[in-house]
Each structure stands twice: as structure tokens, then as C-alpha cells.
N, C-alpha and C positions, 0 to 999 in steps of 0.2 A: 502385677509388677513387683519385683522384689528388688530391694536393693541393698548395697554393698554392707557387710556387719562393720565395716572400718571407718566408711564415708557412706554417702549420699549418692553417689551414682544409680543408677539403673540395672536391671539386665535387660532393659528395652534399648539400651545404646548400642548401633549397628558394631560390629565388629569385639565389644566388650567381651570379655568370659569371666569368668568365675569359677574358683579353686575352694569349697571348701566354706565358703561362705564369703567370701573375699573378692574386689572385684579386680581384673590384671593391672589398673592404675594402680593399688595399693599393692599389690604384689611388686610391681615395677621399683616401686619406692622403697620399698625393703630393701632389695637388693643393693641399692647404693652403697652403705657401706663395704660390698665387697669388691669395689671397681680401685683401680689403683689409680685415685685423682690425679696423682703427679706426674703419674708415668703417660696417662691422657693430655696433660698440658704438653709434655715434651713435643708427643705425637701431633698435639696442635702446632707446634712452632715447627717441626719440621712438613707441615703442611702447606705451610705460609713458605716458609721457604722454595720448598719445590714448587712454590708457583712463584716464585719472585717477588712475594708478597704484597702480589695485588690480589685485590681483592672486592668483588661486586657484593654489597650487603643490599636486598630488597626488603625496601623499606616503607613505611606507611607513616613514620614521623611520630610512633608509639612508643610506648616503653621500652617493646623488647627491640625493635630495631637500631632505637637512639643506641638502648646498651649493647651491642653486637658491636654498631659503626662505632663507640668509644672504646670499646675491649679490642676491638682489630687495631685501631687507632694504639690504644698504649703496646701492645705488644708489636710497635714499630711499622703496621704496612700503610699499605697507600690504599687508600678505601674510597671506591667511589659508591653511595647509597644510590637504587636506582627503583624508583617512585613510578608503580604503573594507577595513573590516577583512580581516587574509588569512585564509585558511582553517583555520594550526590555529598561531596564534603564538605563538611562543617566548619564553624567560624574557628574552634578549637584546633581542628584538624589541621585548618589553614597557617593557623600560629606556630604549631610542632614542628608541622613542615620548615617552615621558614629559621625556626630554632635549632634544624637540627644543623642544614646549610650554614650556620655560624661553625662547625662543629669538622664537618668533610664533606667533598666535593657532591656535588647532588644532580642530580637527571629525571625531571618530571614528563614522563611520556601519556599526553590522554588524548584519549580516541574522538569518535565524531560521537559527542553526546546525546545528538539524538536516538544514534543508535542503538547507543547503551542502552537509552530509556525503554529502548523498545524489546530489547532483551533483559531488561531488568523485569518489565512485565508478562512477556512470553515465559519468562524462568519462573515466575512465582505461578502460571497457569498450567504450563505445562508439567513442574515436578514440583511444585509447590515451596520454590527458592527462587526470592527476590535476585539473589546473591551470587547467582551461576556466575556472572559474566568476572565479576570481580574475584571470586575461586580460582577461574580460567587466567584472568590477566598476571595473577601474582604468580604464578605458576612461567606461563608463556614469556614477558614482557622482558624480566631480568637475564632468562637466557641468552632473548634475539640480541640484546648490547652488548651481555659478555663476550657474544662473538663478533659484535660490530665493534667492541671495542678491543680486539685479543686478548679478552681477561679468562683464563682456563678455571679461576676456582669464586664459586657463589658458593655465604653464605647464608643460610638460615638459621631460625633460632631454636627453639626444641623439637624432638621427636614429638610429636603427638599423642602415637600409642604410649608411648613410656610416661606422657602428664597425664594423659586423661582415660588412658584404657583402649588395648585394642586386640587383634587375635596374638595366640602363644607365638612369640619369636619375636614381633613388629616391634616391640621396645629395643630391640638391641640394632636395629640400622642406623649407621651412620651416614649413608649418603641418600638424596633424594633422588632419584633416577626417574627414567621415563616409567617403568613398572610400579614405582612408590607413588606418581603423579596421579596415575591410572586408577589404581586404587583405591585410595586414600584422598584424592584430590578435593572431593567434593560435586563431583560432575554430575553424579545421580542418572548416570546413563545417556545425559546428553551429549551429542559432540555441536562441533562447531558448525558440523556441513548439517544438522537438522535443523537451523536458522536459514540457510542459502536458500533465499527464494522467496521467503515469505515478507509480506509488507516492505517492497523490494530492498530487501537487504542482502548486499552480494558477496560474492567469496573475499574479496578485499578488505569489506567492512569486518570480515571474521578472521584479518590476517593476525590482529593484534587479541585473539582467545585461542592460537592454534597453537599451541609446544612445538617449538619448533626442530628442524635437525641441529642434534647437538652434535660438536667435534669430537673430531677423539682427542682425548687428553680435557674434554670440559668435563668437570666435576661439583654437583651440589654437596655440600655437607650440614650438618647439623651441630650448631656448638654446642647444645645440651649432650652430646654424646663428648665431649671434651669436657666439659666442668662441668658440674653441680648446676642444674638450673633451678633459678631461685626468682618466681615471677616477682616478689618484693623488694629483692637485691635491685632486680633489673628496674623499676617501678623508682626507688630512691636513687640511683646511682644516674637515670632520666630528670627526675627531677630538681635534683642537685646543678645539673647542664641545663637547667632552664625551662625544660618542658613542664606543660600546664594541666593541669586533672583536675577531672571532678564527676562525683557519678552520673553516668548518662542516664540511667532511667529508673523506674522502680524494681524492675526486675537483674539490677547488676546488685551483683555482692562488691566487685572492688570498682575502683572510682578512677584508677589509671586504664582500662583495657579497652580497647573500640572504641575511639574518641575521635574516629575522623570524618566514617561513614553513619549519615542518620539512617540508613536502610537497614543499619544491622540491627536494631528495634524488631522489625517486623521480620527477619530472617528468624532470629531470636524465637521469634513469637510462635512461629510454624515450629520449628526444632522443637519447642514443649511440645506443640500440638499433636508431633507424627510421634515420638518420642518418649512421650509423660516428663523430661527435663528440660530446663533450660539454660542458661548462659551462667547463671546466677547456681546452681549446683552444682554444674561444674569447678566455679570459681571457688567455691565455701568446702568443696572437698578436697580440691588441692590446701585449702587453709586447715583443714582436718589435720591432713599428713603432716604439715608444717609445725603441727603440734599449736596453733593460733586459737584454736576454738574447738569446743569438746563435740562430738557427734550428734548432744541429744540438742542444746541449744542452735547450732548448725539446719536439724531436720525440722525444726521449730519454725524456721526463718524461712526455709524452701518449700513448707506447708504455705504458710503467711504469702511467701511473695514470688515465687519461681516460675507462676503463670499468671501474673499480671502484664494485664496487655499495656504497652508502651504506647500510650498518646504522643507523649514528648520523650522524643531521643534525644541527649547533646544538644537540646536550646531548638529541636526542629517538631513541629507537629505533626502528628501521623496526617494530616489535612496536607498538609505542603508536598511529605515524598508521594502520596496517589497523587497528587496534580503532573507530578514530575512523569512522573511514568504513565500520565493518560488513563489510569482506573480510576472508575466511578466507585463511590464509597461504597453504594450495597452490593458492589461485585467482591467486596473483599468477604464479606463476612460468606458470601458463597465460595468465596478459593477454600476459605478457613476448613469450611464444615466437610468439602470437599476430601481436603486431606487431613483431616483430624483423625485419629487412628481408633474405631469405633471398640477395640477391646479394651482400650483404657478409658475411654471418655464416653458419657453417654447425653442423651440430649436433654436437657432442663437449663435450671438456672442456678448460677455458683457463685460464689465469691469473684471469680477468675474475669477471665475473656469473656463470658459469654455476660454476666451482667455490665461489664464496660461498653461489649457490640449493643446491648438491647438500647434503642432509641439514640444512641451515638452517632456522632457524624461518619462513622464508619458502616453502617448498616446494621445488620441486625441479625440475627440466630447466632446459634455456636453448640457448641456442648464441652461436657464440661466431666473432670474426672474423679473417676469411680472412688 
């Protein structure tokens, strides 16, 4: 595994490249200073305009959506946030939520939760993500209202590739289209119609994970491709309006991100696994570029802590989400070893995952990296 001479990243991250010793998230961030900021802001306002300036922000009641819903908000539109419920939310999550609804108009759409559960654990068996279904909803969910409600423009918060690295070109998109969903989405090869059927769950129960037809003239965009995205800006300027943080697990570097969903601990956790990273160097190397913290004390920390398995997420035990989704403990540590990626990890005993699974209420083996 090698990783980036700038940051912490990988070149085990799917889609990542590397120029030169460099990974394309730092390369992306170079760049910045040659974008004309101001001339992007215009092209935001006459964005907003040409859709009459409304506008659907999907939202989770986090940092970056609070900061979207209150930047759409001051630059005069009418913003409604539109909340496709996560999978097993949190008491914190629950408060954001309600915090941001002081803030603009709000629309909590959740499914049959049995459901979920049941696809919350078919995703973690079948590609080894807890998290499919909740990838699929935030995707799907803000669409189907844009068009139930005639709203033609959603939006999102950063390009992806351009914060975290992804193939040559993907940093410079500005809109999320069906082709960007596809891709990029997170689906891991699943669709919606490889659920129809099984532990009878029907095409109806998969209506609220399917992308739906989008109109002509609807349009996703991305405000990171408009200003400067700045996840601390957004993080303070949340908090400021009220929202409440605090680090969710051992394995997060910052203490504002994922604070709604306790499942994303164990999403997390697989990510190191297939990966050799987790949630937590992704985070500390955007703090790299940010110029926050120097690379050697940064790899120091993601040596230390970047695959520590998350007992407790956001105040929930890893005991509580298997109850939720019907896994028995010692089927976890078999998903784990399952999809552990055997050229970076090898089977003993480590610091990591694998001395937390041994004798834990989560089962037992692992392996652990090279």
C-alpha cells in the first residue's frame, strides 16, 4: 500500500490516482487557486435564479447540509431540506434534525424499517456494506419530491473526487446526474431489483432506493464547485445555528461528521477493512491540505487509530445496531474476515479489529494489517 507524499490517503482507494507521488485529492486542491471564485459565485446566483430560487437541499441535519440550507437561505431562496431517513438514528441526530427545522422548511420521508433492517444486513453480507440502502435513499428520495414538489434544482454539498480523490477529470463536475449516481454512488454493484424477492420484500418496499425518472430541466449540482469548500467553515457556521457535535467514535478525526447514523461505525469499519483506510484518514488529510496539521504527526494518529473497531458510535453500541438488523455477533467477525482484503491484512493478532473481535461480544477472528 502506498500512500499519498502530501497526505494520508491510499492508492488502495477505488477510483484514487496518483501523479508523481501525489494523490488526485491533493492535486485537486492545488488547483484551487486557479478557479475564479467570484466569477463561480455570480454563476451560483444566476443559478438560483433560473430556477426561481427554490431550491431542495438534502439533508441529514449535519454540518454540511445545515451550511448549504443557511448559504441558500442568505443568498435569498426559498429552501426546502428534504431528510430521507438513515437507517438507525441517533439521539444527536435526532436534535440536528429538529435544529435545523428552526432554520427552513423540512420534509422527513422514512421507509418501512423493517425493511431497512433487512437490507441493512443483506448489504453488509452480500458486498460487505451495512450502508447500501442509506447510499441508495439520499440519492433516490430528494429527487422523487423535487418532482412531487416542481422544484427543478437540488442541492448537494462537495464533489467527492475533488475532497477525497477520484479518477483524472471527476473533480471538475458540477452536476450529479444519473451517470455521477452510477458511478460514484456507492451501490458496489447492487441494484434495487437484487433485493425483490428475497425474505419477501417487494418491488414497492424498493420504491424509496430506486433513482427515479428525472424531468427535463431537473438538475443536481454541487456547491463545492461554486465556492471554496471548507468542511470547518461549514462545521462552525453549523454550530453557530445551533447544531451539536461531538466525536462519534475512536476511529473519527473530526467530531462534527456522521453524527446521525450509528451504523456508519461499522460501514466505517469494512471501508478500513477492504481498503487499508478509514473514515478518520480521510478526515486528517483533508486537515493536511488545510494546512491544520503536518503529515508526519497526522500518519502517527492513523497508524494509532484509523482501524480501531467502533464498539460505541454516537452514544450506540455495536451490541444494539446487530440487534437492529437480526445479526448474531459471531456472524460479524465472519462478514469481517470475509471481506478483509487479504493483500493488505493478514491473519494474527494486532492492535486493531482483530484484538477488539477476539473474545468480544462481537465474535471473534479478524486479521489484521501488514
Amino acid at each position: 500500500m502506498i500512500r499519498c507524499s502530501r497526505c494520508c490517503m491510499p492508492d488502495t482507494k477505488p477510483d484514487i490516482f496518483f501523479k508523481d507521488g501525489i494523490c488526485s485529492a491533493c492535486l485537486s486542491y492545488a488547483k484551487r487557486p486557479e478557479i475564479d471564485w467570484e466569477e463561480r459565485q455570480k454563476e451560483l446566483v444566476k443559478l438560483l435564479d433560473r430556477f426561481n430560487g427554490r431550491v431542495i437541499v438534502p439533508s441529514s441535519g449535519g454540518k454540511d447540509s445545515t451550511y448549504i440550507a443557511l448559504r441558500m437561505k442568505e443568498l435569498g431562496a426559498d429552501v426546502t431540506a428534504v431528510t430521507a431517513t438513515t437507517c438507525h438514528l441517533t439521539s444527536l441526530g435526532r436534535k440536528n434534525l429538529d435544529n435545523l427545522a428552526r432554520h427552513v422548511r423540512t420534509i422527513e420521508v422514512t421507509p418501512n424499517m423493517t425493511v431497512r433492517a433487512k437490507l441493512n444486513r443483506m448489504g453488509l453480507e452480500m458486498v460487505g456494506d451495512i450502508s447500501w440502502p442509506e447510499h441508495a435513499s439520499i440519492f433516490s428520495v430528494p429527487f422523487k419530491f423535487a418532482r412531487e414538489l416542481r422544484v427543478g434544482l437540488l442541492m448537494y454539498g462537495e464533489n467527492p473526487q475533488a475532497e477525497y480523490g477520484g479518477p483524472m477529470g471527476a473533480d471538475r463536475a458540477r452536476e450529479m446526474t444519473r451517470r455521477w449516481t452510477s458511478e460514484f454512488g456507492g451501490f458496489l454493484g447492487l441494484r434495487p431489483s437484487d433485493f425483490i424477492g428475497k425474505e419477501g420484500i417487494t418491488a414497492r418496499d424498493m420504491d424509496d432506493y430506486t433513482f427515479p425518472y428525472v424531468l427535463e430541466g431537473q438538475e443536481a449540482h454541487f456547491l463545492g464547485a461554486y465556492e471554496p469548500w471548507d468542511s470547518h467553515r461549514n462545521a462552525r457556521v453549523a454550530v453557530e445555528n445551533g447544531m451539536q457535535a461531538e466525536v462519534p467514535s475512536v476511529a473519527n478525526w473530526w467530531k462534527e461528521e456522521n453524527l446521525d447514523n450509528a451504523q456508519t461505525g461499522l460501514h466505517d469499519h469494512m471501508m478500513y477493512k477492504k481498503y487499508g483506510y478509514g473514515r478518520g484518514c480521510a478526515q486528517i488529510s483533508v486537515d493536511i491540505r488545510y494546512g491544520l496539521i503536518d503529515r508526519e504527526k497526522a500518519l502517527a494518529w492513523v497508524k494509532a487509530a484509523d482501524g480501531e473497531f467502533p464498539f460505541v458510535y454516537a452514544g450506540v453500541h455495536i451490541a444494539e445496531v446487530l440487534d437492529r438488523i437480526g445479526l448474531k455477533p459471531e456472524k460479524l467477525g465472519e462478514i469481517i474476515d470475509r471481506f478483509t482484503n487479504k493483500e493488505l491484512f493478514h491473519a494474527g493478532v494486532s492492535n486493531h479489529s482483530s484484538d477488539a473481535l477476539q473474545g468480544s461480544p462481537v465474535g471473534e477472528g479478524s486479521a489484521v494489517q501488514q
